[in-house]
Z-matrix of the N, CA and C atoms (Angstrom, degrees):
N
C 1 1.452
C 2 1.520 1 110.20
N 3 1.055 2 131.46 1 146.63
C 4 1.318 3 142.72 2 162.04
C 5 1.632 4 125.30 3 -74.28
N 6 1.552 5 112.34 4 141.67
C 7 1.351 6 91.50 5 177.78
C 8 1.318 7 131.61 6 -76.97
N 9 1.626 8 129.83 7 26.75
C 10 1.487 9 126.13 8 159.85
C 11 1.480 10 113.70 9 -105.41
N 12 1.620 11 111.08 10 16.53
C 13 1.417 12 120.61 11 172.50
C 14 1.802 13 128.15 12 -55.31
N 15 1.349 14 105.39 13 107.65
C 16 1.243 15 90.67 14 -174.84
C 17 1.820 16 137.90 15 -47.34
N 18 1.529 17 111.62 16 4.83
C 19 1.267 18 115.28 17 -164.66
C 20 1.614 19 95.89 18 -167.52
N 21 1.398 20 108.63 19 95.38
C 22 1.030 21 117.32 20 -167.83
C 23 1.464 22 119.82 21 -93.22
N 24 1.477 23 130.78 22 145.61
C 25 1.220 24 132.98 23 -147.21
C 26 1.409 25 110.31 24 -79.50
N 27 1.236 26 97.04 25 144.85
C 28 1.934 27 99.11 26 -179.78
C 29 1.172 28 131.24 27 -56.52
N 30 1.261 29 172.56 28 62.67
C 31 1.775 30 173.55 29 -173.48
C 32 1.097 31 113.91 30 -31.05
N 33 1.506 32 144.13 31 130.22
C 34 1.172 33 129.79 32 120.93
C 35 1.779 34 116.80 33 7.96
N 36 1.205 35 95.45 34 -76.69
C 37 2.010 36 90.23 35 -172.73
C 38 1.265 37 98.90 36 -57.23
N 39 1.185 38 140.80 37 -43.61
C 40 1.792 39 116.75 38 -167.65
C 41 1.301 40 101.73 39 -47.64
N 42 1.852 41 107.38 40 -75.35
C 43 1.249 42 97.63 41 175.78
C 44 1.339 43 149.76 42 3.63
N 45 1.548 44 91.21 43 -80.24
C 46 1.721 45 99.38 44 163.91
C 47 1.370 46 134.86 45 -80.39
N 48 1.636 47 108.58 46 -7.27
C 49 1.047 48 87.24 47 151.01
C 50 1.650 49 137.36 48 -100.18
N 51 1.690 50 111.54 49 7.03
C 52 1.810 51 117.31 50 152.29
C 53 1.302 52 95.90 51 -38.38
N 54 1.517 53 99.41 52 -82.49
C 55 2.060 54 107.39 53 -161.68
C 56 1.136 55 111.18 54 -44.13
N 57 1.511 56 127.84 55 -31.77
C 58 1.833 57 123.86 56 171.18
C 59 1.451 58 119.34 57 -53.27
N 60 1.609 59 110.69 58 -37.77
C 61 1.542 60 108.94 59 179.51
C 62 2.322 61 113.00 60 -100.34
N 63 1.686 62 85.22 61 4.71
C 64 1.630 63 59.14 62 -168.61
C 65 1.556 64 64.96 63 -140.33
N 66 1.149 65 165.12 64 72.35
C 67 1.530 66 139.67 65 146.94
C 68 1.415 67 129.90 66 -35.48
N 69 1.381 68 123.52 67 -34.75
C 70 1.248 69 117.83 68 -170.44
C 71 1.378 70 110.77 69 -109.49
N 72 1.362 71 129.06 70 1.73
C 73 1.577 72 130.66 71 150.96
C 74 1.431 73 114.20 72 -84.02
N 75 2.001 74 114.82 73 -30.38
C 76 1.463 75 106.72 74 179.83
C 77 1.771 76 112.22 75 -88.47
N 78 1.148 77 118.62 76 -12.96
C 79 1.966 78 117.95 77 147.35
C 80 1.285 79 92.00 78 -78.38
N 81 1.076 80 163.82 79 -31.63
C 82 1.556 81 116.66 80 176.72
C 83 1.386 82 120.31 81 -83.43
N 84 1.256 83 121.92 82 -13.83
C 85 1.398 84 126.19 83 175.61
C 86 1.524 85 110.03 84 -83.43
N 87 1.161 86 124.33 85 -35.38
C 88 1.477 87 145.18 86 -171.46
C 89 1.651 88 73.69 87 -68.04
N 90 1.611 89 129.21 88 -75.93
C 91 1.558 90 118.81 89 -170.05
C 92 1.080 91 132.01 90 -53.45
N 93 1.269 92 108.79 91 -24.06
C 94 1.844 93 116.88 92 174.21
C 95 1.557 94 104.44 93 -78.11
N 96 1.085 95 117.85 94 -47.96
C 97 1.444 96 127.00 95 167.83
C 98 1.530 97 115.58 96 -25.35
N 99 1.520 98 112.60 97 -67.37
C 100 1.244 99 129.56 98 178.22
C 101 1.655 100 114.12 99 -60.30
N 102 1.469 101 91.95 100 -34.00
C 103 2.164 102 89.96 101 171.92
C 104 1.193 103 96.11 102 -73.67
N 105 1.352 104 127.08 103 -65.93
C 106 1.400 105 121.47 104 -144.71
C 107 2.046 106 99.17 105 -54.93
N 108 0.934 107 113.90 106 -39.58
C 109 1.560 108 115.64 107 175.12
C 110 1.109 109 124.71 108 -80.16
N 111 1.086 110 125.75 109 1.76
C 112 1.720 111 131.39 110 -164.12
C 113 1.470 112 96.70 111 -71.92
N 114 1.320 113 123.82 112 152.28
C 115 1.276 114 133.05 113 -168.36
C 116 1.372 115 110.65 114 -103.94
N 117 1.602 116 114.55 115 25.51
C 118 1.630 117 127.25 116 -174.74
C 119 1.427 118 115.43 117 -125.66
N 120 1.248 119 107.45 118 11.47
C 121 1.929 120 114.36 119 152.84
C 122 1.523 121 117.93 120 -100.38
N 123 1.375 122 105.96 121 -164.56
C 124 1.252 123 116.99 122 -156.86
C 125 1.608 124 107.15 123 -66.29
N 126 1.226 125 95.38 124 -8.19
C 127 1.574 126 94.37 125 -155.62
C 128 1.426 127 103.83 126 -124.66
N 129 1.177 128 147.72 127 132.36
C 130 1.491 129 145.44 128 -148.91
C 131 1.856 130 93.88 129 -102.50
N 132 1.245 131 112.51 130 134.93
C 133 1.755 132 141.16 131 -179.92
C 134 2.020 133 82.28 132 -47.59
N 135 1.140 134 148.20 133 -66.95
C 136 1.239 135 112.26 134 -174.25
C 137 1.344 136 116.57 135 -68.22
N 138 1.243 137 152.16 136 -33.59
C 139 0.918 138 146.40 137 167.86
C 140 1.672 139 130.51 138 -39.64
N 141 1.329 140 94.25 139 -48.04
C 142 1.391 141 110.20 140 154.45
C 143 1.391 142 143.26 141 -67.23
N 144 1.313 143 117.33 142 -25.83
C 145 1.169 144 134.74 143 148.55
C 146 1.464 145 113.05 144 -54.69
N 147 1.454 146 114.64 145 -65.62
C 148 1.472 147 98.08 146 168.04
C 149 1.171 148 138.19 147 -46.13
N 150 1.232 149 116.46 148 -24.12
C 151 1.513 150 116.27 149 169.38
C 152 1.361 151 108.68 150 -64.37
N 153 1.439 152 97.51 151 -60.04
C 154 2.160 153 106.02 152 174.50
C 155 1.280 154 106.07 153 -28.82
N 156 1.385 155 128.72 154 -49.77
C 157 1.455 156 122.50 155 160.52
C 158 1.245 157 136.28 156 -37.01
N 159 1.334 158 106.84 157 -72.56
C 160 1.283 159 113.96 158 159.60
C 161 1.384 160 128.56 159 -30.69
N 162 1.068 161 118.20 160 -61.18
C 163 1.803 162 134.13 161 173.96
C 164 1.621 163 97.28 162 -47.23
N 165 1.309 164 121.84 163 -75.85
C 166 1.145 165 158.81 164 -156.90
C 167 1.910 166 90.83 165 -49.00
N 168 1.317 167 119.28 166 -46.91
C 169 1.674 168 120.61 167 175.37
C 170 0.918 169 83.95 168 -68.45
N 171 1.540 170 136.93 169 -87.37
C 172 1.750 171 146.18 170 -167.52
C 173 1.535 172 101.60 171 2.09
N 174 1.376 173 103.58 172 -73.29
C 175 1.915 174 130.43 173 -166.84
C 176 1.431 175 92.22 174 -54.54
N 177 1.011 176 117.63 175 -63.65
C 178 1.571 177 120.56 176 -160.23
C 179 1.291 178 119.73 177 99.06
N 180 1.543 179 105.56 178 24.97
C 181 1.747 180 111.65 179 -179.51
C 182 1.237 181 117.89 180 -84.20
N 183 1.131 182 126.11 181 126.68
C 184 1.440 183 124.72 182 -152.19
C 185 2.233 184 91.24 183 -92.35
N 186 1.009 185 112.82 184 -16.61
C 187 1.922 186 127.86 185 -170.43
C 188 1.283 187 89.77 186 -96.17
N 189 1.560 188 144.41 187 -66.49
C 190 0.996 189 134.16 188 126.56
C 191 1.921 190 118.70 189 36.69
N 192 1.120 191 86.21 190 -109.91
C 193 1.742 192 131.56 191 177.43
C 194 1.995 193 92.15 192 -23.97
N 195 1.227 194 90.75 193 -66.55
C 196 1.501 195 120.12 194 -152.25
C 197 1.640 196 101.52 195 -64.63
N 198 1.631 197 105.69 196 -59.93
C 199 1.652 198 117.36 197 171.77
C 200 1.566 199 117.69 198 -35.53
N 201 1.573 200 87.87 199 -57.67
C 202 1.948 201 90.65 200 -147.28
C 203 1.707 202 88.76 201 -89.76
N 204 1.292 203 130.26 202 4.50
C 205 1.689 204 138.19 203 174.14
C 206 0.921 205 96.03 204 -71.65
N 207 1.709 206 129.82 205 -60.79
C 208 1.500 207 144.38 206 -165.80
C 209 1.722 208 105.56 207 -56.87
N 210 1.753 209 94.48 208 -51.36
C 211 1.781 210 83.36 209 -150.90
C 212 2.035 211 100.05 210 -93.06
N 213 1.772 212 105.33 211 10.23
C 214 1.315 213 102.04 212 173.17
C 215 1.910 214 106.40 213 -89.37
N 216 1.337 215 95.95 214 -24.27
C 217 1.737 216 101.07 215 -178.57
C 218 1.664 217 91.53 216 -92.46
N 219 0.992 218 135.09 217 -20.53
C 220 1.909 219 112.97 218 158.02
C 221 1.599 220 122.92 219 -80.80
N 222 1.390 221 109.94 220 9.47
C 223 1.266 222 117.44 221 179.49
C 224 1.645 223 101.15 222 -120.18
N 225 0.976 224 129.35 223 -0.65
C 226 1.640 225 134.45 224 151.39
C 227 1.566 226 97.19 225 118.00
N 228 1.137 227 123.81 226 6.44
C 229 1.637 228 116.22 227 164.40
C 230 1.727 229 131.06 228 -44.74
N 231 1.093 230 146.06 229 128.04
C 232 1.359 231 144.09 230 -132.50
C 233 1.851 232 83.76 231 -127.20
N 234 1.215 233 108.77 232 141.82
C 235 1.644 234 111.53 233 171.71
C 236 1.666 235 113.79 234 -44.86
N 237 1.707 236 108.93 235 -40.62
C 238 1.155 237 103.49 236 -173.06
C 239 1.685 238 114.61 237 -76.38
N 240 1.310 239 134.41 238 12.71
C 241 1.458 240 151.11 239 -171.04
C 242 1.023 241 95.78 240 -99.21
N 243 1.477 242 120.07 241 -56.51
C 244 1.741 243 130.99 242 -156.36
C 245 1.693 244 110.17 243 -74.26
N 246 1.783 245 98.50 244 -33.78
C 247 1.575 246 100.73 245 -179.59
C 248 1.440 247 102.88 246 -78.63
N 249 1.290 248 122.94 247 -27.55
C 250 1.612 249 107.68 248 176.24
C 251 0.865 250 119.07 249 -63.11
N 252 1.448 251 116.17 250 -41.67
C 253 1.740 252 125.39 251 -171.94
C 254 1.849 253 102.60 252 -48.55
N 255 1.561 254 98.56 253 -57.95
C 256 1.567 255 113.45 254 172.53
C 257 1.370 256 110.90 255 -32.35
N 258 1.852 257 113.40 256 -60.82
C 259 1.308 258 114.01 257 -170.56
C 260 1.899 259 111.35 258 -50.70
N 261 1.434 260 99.39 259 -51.45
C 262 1.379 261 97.65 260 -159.64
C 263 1.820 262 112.22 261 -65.63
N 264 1.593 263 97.19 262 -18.46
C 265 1.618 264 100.74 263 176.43
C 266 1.630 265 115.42 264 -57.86
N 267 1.452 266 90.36 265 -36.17
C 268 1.863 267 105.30 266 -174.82
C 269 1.265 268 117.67 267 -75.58
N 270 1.642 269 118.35 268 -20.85
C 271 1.328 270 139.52 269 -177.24
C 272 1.666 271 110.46 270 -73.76
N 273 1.578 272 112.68 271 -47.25
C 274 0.887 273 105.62 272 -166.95
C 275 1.567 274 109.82 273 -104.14
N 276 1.479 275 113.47 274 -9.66
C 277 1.532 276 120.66 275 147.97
C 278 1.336 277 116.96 276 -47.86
N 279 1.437 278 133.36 277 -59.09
C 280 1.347 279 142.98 278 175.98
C 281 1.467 280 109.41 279 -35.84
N 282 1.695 281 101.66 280 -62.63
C 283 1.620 282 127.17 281 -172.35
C 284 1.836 283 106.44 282 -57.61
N 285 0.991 284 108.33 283 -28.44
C 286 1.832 285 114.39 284 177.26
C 287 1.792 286 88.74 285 -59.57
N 288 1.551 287 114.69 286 -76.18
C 289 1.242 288 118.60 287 176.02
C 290 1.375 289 117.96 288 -30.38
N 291 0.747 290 125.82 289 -97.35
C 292 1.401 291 136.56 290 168.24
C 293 1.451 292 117.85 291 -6.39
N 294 1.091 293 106.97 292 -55.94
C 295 1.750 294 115.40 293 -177.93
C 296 1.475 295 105.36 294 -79.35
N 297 1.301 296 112.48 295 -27.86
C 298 1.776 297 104.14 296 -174.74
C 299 1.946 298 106.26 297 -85.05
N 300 1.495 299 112.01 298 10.23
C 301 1.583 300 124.86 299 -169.46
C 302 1.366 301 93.22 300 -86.12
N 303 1.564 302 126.91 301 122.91
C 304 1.216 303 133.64 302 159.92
C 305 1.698 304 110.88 303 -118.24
N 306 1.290 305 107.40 304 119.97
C 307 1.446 306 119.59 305 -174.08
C 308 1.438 307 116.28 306 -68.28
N 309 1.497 308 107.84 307 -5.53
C 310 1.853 309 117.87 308 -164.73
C 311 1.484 310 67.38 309 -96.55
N 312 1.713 311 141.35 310 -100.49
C 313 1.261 312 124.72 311 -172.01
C 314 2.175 313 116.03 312 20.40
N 315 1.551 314 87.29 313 -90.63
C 316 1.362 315 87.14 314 168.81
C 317 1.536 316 136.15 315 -70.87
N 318 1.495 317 110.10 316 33.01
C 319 1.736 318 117.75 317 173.58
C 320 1.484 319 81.15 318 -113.07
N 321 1.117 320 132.96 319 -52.14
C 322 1.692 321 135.13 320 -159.81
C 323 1.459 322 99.72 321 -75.68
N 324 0.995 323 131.03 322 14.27
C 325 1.917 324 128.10 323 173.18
C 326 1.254 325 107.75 324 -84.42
N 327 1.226 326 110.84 325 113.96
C 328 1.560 327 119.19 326 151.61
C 329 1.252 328 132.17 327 -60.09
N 330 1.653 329 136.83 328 103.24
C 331 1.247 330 135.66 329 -149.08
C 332 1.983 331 101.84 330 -141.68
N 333 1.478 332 116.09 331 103.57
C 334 1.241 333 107.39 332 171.17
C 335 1.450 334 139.97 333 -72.83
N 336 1.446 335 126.87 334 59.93
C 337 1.621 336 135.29 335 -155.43
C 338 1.549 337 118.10 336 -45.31
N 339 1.171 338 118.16 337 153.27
C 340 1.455 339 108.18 338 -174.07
C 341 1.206 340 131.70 339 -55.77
N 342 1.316 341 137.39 340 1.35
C 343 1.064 342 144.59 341 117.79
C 344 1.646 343 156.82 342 -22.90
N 345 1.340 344 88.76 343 -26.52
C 346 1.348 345 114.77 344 166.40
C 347 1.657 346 107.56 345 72.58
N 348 1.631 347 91.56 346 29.24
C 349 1.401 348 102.39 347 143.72
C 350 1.599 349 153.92 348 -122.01
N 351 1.231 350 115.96 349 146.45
C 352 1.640 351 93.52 350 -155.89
C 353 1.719 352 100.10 351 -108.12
N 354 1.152 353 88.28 352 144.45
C 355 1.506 354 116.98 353 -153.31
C 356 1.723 355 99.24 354 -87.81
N 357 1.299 356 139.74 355 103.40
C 358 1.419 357 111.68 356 -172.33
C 359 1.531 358 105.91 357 -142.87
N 360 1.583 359 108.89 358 141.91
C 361 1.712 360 108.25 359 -157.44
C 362 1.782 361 126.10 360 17.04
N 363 1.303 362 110.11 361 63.88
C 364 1.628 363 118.10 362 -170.63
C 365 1.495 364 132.03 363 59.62
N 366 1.591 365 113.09 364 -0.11
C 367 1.463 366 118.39 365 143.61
C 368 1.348 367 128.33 366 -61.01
N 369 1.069 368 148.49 367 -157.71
C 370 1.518 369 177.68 368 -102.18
C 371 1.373 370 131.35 369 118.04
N 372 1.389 371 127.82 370 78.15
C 373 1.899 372 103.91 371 170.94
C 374 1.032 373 104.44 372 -138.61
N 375 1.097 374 111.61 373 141.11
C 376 1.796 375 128.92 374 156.34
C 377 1.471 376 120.80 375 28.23
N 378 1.439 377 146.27 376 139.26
C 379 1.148 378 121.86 377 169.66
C 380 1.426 379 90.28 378 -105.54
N 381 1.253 380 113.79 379 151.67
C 382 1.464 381 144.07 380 172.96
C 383 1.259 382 129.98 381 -90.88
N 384 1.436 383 111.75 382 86.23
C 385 1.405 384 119.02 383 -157.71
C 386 2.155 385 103.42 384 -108.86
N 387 1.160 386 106.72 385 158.73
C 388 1.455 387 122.28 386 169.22
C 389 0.981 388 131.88 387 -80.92
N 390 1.746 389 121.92 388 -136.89
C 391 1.447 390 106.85 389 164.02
C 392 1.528 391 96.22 390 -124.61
N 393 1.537 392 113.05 391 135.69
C 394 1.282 393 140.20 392 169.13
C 395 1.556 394 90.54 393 113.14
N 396 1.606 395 129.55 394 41.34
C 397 1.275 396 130.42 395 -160.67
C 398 1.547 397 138.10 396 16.80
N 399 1.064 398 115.33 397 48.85
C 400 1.330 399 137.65 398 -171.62
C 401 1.608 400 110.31 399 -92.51
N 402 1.357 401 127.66 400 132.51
C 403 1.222 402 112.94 401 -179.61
C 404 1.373 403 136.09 402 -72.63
N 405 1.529 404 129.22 403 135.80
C 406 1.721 405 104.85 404 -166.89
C 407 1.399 406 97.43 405 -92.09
């Protein structure tokens, strides 16, 4: 990366210096870390990783992205696994949109057409102007 990179790469020293100011919240996260991935639940360490992917586009974490890419292709994940995972992140990102779209929203918009009429939840009337035509 370059140094006008918007998201600059992680160090050794950051690292240590998290665990310098917080040690006993960054071992417990470092330990939850290691459960939540452990390859001794229901769900097998690549599999899970792919999800980390998934999430990981969702977020928009570029460290993220990069981590759980690495340790799903050291757990035998194939490019074409990782882009699905991607797809379905984008699928169901889209689908949030989509489902939160109410078309009555856009009947209830107030819209003044060149006419100088205002358009309001699927009526039409008159706009109502003052003096120096200003609206009241």
């Amino acid at each position: 990366m370059t140094d006008d990179a918007f998201y600059h790469p992680t160090t050794p020293q950051i690292h240590a210096g998290r665990k310098h100011l917080a040690p006993g919240v960054h071992e417990a996260f470092e330990a939850f870390s290691r459960a939540v991935f452990a390859d001794d639940g229901a769900l097998p360490e690549k599999t899970k990783q792919l999800i980390a992917i998934a999430v990981a586009h969702v977020m928009q974490c570029p460290y993220c992205i990069t981590r759980h890419t690495r340790l799903a292709r050291s757990k035998g994940a194939i490019p074409e696994e990782i882009m699905e995972a991607i797809w379905v992140a984008a699928e169901m990102r889209a689908d949030g949109a989509y489902a939160h779209a109410r078309p009555e929203r856009a009947r209830r918009t107030t819209v003044v057409d060149d006419r100088e009429r205002v358009v309001t939840g699927g009526r039409t009337m008159r706009r109502a102007t003052g003096a120096g035509g200003r609206v009241r």
